[in-house]
N, C-alpha and C positions, 0 to 999 in steps of 0.2 A: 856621188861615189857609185860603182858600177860593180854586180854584183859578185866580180873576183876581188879586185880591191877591198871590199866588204868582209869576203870569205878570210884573206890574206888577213886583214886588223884583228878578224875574229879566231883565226887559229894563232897567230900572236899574243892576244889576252887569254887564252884559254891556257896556253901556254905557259904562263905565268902562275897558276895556278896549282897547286900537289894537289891538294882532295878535290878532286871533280866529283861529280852526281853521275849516276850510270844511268840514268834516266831524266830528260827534259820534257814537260808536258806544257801544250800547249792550250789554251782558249784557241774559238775559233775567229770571231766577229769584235772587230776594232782591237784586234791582236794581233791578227795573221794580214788579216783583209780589213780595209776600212769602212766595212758597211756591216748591217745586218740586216737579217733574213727573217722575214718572221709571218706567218699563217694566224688570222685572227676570225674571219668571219669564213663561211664553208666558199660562201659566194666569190670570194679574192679565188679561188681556185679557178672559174673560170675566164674573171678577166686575166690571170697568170697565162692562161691557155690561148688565150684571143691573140690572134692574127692582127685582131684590130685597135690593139692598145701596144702602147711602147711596150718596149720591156722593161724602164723603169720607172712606179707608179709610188705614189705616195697612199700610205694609208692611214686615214685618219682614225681613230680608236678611242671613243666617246665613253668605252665602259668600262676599259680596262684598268678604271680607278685602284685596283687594289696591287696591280703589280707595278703602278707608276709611282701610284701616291700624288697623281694631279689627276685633272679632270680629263684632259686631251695629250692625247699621247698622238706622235708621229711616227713613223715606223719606215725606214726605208727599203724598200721589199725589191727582189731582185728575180730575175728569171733564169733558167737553166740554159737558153739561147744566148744570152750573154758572156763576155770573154774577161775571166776577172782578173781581178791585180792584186797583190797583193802590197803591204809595206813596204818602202826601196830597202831595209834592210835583212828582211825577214828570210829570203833566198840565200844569200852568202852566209848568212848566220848559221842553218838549217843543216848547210854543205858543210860548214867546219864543225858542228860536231856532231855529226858520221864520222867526217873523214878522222877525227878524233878518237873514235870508238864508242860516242855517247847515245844510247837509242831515246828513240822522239816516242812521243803518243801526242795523244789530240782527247781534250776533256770539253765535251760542247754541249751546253743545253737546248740547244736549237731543236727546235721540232719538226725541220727539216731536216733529215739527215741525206735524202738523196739529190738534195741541192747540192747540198754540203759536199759530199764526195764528189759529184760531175764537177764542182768546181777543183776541189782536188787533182781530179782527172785531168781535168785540163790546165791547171796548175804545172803538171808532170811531177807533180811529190806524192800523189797517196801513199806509194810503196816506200816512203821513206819513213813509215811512222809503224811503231811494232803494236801498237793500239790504237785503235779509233774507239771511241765511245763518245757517240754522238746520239743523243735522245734527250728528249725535256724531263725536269725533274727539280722537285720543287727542295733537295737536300743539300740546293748551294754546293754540287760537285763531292758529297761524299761518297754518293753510292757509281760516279764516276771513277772514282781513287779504287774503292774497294773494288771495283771490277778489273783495273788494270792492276793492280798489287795480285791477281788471283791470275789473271791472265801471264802476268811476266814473272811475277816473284819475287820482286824486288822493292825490298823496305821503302816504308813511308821517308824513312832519313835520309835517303838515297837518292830522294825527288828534287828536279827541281820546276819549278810550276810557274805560269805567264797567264795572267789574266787582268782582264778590264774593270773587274767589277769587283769594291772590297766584300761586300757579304762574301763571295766565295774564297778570296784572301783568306778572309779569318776564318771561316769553316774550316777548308783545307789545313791552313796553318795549325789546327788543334791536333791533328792528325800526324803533326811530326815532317808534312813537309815542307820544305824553305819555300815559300809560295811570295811572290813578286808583281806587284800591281804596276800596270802600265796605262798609263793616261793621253799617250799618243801609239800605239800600236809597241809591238817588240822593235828596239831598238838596238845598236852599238852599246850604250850606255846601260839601258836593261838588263844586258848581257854582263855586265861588268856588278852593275849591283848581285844579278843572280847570283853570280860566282863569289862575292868577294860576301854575300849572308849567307851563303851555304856553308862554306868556310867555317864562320863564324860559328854558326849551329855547331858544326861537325866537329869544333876546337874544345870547344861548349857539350859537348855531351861525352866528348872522349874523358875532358875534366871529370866529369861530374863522375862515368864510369871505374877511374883511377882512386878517385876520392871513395867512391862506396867498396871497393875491392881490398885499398888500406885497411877502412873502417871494419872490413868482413874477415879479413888476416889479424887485426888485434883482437875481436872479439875469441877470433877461435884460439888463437896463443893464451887468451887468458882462460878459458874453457880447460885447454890443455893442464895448464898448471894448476888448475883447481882439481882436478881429476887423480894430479901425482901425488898431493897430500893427504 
């Protein structure tokens, strides 16, 4: 499916929808794009640079027991000379909600962050996203949220959120917003789950809302009448 066809499903399901999110945030790696990025030893800096190594290296990472939880970690590392791709869905997806009115952000731990944008760059989407925050940081993507919540304005309830990895799932999620794990990149499908538990949330706290506003109207009627006696 080609990425108008894509757009077209995607302004159709969206469609279907009353409570949208005024804000969709993305992950970057095996979300957007099917690889990740990642700086481990100082030395990987120069074979990155070298003329005389591909441009895509494997790297092997003997120590980083504590962030894998195994003994050898692989790491597929990518260079800035290289021409990326992303997900066949993730382009038409992106375009239907702009063209919707929906604004994007980007929430990346990656500690590359000027990979990160040239890949953007030559994506041709940077400028589709009203945040970027892209830096490493070991809070599972909250003090990512707090910086776009501060930057745009726009409630935690309001979100809706796309990533790889549940720890940040469930951080985020604590925080109030509809946050959506993806196990093969953003998809058609993904898109459908986002929308259809935001909803939900959004059904779900209007209730709860109506419910304490009743409870807050009898108290005060009985306040009242104890006051006329």
């Amino acid at each position: 499916m080609g990425d108008e066809k894509v757009k077209e499903e995607a302004m159709r399901m969206i469609g279907m929808f009353q409570v949208l999110p005024r804000l969709v945030v993305f992950d970057l790696d095996y979300t957007l794009w099917p690889f990740y990025w990642f700086h481990f030893f100082p030395t990987f800096l120069e074979v990155e640079s070298s003329d005389k190594n591909p441009d895509q290296i494997f790297l092997v990472c003997m120590t980083n027991m504590a962030a894998c939880g195994i003994g050898l970690c692989i790491f597929e590392c990518r260079s800035k000379r290289e021409m990326p791709s992303m997900y066949p869905h993730v382009k038409g997806i992106i375009a239907a909600l702009k063209d919707k009115g929906i604004d994007l952000a980007i929430a990346s731990r990656s500690p590359t962050a000027d990979i990160a944008n040239t890949f953007l760059d030559k994506l041709n989407i940077k400028s589709m996203f009203v945040a970027k925050e892209i830096f490493s940081s070991w809070t599972h993507k909250t003090d990512h949220f707090q910086r776009i919540h501060t930057r745009t304005g726009i409630p935690f309830n309001s979100m809706l959120f796309f990533d790889d990895e549940d720890r940040n799932i469930q951080a985020v999620s604590k925080m109030g917003v509809t946050s959506i794990y993806v196990g093969d990149g953003v998809n058609l499908g993904a898109l459908r789950q986002g929308l259809t538990e935001f909803t939900k949330n959004q059904n779900a706290s209007e209730k709860n809302k109506q419910r304490w506003l009743k409870k807050y109207s009898q108290n005060s009627s009985s306040s009242e009448k104890k006051d006329l006696k």
